[in-house]
N, C-alpha and C positions, 0 to 999 in steps of 0.2 A: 798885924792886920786883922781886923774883926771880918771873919768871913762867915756872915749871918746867915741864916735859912732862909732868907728872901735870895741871895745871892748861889745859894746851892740850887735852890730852886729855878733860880731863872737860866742857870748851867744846864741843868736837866732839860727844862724845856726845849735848850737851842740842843740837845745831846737827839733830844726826841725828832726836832725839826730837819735834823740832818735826814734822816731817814723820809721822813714825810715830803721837804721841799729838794733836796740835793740829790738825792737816787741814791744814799749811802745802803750797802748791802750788810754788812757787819763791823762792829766796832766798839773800842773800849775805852773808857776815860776814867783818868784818876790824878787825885789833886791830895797830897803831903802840904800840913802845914804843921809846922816845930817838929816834924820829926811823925809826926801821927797822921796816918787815911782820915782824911775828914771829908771825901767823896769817890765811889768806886762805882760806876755804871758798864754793863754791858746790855747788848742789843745788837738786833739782827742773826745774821748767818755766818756758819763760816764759810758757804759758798751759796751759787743757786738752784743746784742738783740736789743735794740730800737734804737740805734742809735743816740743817743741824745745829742746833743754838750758839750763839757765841756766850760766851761764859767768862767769869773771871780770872779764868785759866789759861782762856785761849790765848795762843801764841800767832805771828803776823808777822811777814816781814818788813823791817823799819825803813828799808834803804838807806838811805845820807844821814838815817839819825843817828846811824851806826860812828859816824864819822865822830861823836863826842863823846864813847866810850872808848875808842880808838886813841882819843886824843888824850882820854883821863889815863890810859894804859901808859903811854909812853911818858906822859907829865910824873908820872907815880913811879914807874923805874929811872927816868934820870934823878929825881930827886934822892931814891934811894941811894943811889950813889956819886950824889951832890957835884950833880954834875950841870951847872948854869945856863939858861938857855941861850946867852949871849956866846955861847963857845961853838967854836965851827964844828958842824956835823963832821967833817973830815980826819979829826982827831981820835974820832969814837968808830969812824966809818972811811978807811984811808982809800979803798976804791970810788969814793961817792967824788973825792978830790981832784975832778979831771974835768976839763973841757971848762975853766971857768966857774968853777964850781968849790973851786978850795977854801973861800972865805963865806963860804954860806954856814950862816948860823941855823941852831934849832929856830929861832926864834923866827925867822924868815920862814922859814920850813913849816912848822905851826901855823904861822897867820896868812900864807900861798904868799908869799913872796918872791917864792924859791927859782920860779920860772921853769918847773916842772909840771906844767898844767895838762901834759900828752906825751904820751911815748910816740918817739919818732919813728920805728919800724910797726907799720900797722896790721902785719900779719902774726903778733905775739897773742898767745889768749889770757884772759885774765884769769887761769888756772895754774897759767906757767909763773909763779912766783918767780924761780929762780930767775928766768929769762925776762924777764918783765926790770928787776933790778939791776940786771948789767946791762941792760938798754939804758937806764935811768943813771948808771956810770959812767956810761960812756958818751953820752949827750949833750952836749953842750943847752944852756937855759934858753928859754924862747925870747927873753927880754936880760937885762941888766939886774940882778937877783938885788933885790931891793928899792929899784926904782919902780917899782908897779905890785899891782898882784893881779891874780888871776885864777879862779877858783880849780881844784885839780878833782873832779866827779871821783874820778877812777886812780888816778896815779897818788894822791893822797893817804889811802891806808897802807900802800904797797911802803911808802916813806916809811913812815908810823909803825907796820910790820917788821919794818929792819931794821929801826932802832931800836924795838924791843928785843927781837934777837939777839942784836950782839949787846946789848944791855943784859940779856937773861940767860940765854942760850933756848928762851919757848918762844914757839909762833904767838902772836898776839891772842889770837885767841883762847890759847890756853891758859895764857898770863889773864886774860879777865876775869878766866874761871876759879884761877887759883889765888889773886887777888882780890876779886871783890865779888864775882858770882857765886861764889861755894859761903864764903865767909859770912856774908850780907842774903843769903837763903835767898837770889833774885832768879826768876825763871827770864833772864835774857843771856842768849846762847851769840857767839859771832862762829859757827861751824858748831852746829845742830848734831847730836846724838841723833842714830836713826831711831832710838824707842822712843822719842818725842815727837816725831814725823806727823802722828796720827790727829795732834793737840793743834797742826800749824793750820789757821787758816790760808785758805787758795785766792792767790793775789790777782784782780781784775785790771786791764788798762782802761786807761779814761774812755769814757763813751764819747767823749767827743774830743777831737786834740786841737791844739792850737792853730788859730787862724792867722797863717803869712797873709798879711794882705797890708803889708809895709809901714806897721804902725809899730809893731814891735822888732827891735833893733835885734834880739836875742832871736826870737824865731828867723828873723831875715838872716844873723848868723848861722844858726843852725841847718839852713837852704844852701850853704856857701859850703861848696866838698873843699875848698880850699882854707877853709878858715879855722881859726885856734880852738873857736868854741865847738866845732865838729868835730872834729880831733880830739877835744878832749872829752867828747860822750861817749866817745866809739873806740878811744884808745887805755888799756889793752882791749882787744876785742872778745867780743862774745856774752852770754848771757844779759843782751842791752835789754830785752823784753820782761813783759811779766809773766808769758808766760813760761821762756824757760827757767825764769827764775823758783817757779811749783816745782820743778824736777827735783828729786832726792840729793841729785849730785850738789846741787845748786842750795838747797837748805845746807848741806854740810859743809862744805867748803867752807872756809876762814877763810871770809871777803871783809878786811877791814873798813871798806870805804863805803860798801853799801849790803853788806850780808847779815846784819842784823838781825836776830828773832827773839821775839820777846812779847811779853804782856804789858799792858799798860801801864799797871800796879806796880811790878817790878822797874822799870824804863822808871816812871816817877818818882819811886823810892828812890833810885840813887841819885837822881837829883834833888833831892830831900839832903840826899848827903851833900851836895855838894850846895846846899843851899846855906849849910849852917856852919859849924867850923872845922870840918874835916873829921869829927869822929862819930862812931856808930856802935850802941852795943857796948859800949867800953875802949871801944878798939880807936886805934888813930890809921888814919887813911894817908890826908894831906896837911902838910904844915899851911901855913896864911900866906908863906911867900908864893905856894901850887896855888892858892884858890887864888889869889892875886890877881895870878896870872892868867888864869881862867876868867876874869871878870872883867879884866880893865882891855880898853881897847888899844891893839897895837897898832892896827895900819887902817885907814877908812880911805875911799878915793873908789876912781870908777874901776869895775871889773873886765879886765879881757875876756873872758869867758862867758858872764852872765851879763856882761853887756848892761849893767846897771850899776848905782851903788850900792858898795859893801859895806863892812867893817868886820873885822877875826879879833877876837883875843888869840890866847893860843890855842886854836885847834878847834872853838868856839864861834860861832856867829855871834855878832852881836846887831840891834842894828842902830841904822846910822844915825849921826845927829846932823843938825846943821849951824852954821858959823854961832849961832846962841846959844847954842847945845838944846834944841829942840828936836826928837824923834821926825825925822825925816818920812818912818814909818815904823808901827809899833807891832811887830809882831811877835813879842817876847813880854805884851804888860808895856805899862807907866813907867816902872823904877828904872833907870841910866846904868842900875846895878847887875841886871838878868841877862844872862844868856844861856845858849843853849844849838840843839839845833834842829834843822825840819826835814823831812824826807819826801823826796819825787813822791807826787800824787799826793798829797795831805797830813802825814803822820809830821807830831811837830813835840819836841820834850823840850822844856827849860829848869834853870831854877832863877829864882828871886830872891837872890840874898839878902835885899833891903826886909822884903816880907817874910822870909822865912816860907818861901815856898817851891814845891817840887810839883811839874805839871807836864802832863804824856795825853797825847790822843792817838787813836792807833786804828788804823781800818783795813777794810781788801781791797775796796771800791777807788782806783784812783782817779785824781782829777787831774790834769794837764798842768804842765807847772813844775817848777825843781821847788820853788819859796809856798809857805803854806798860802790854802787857800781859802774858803768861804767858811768849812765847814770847819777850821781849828779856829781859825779866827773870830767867827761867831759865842765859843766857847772862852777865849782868851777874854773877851770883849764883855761876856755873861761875870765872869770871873770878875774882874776889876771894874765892872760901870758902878 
């Protein structure tokens, strides 16, 4: 892909426009192609007390973007020890084998199939790992593990965390650091060093949130205290806000499903990696049967949860096509080959295999919304017109 200075330039504009038309407060963009930065913008603030620049240093937290280095962690240790995704979790994880649950594959589990989309005791906090996973043992699925999917906000990295454990014997997060953060020199952390505290931008909720007024199926769900998609925002419970998510405790904690911290630059580089054939640096990461499986789609159909259509590779959004294989909705680029994934309130990473590209937008300022919104998409949209 020729990505000419008319096309960087018109990125930059929509980069600038965010601030000017959408109230963005601070933010980072960065765009890999073949392996090299060939666009790195920061602007704004990292909060709106001190005043203080946003930089290409700055770090932010990603939310649910966190969910596809989560999902590279666990793809990268079963592979090390070739271990198929078609093989039942229960094998690798003999308590996970209960209540209906014994013939669940990785692969269901990866693409939400699992019918783990909420913890059914809803006074667990999402601090209590342990307690949080022998809920998720002892639970029977919310549906038929395979017949549906249904996206899991919260109980998704706690999966992903436990395969890696008993794949490694390290918390996920540390497996990131020691596989691909330390190696690959990326400043994105899932459980934050406190000497990095000072670099994290202060994360904003939307100025204005979503309007129930019964046009949207998922906000109507999320009005419903009975309903799955509620359940699955609020279970485990605790730090649902932004603002306890500023709290020190809350930066450090190793939250695979939404504790992400990182810089743009970094978050895009390793989709850079994961854009081309698995290796960096000299180094080999993934073989083509992991990136495979990160690109092709496994399950597409309507979501319990998000109340709309989906589509997962493993561990991956993708999005959906329709019966002609035409983008249903493009919020990953043109190519059938990109995925990737977005974070509540605007932050959005992919890569584009077909192009050879790695792309991260990263902000404080959130918008209403789990799927990206104006302001990444304006950006995606600058990138490939």
């Amino acid at each position: 892909m020729n990505v000419s200075r008319e096309r960087l330039a018109r990125m930059q504009k929509a980069f600038e426009q965010n601030f000017a038309n959408h109230a963005e407060i601070g933010a980072g963009l960065s765009v890999w192609l073949e392996g090299k930065e060939i666009l790195s913008l920061a602007g704004g603030t990292l909060d709106r007390e001190s005043q203080r620049p946003w930089e290409g240093n700055t770090l932010v937290l990603i939310w649910s973007a966190t969910k596809g280095l989560s999902s590279a962690c666990a793809l990268h240790a079963l592979e090390k020890k070739n271990i198929p995704l078609n093989s039942p979790v229960a094998k690798l994880w003999p308590e996970f084998g209960q209540q209906g649950k014994e013939a669940i594959t990785f692969r269901q589990v990866f693409s939400h199939q699992s019918g783990l989309s909420a913890v059914e005791n809803p006074t667990l906090s999402i601090l209590d790992h342990g307690g949080v996973i022998a809920a998720l043992e002892a639970q029977s699925p919310h549906w038929t593990p395979g017949a549906g999917l249904g996206y899991g906000p919260r109980t998704y990295g706690f999966l992903m965390d436990e395969i890696v454990r008993r794949l490694t014997g390290q918390k996920l997060g540390d497996y990131w650091r020691t596989e691909f953060g330390d190696p690959l020199e990326l400043d994105t952390w899932i459980g934050l060093p406190p000497e990095y505290h000072s670099r994290v931008a202060r994360i904003f909720s939307p100025r204005v949130a979503g309007c129930n007024d019964g046009s949207d199926p998922f906000l109507e769900a999320m009005a419903d205290p009975e309903s799955l998609t509620r359940a699955a925002f609020v279970s485990p419970t605790g730090l649902a806000g932004a603002t306890s998510m500023n709290s020190p405790v809350a930066r450090s904690a190793s939250l695979p499903s939404l504790g992400g911290i990182s810089s743009a630059s970094s978050l895009a580089k390793f989709y850079a990696l994961l854009a081309g054939d698995g290796t960096w640096g000299g180094r080999h990461y993934f073989s083509e049967q992991s990136l495979a499986e990160m690109r092709q789609t496994i399950v597409q159909g309507p979501d319990k949860v998000l109340c709309l259509e989906t589509a997962f590779a493993a561990g991956f959004m993708k999005d959906p096509v329709d019966a002609a294989g035409v983008k249903i909705r493009s919020h990953l680029g043109p190519s059938l080959s990109a995925f990737g994934h977005p974070g509540a309130g605007g932050s959005l990473a992919f890569a584009d295999p077909e192009n050879k590209i790695g792309f991260a937008y990263v902000m404080n300022q959130m918008e209403s919304g789990v799927l990206p919104g104006k302001k990444a998409l304006n950006l995606v949209e600058a990138l490939y017109d």
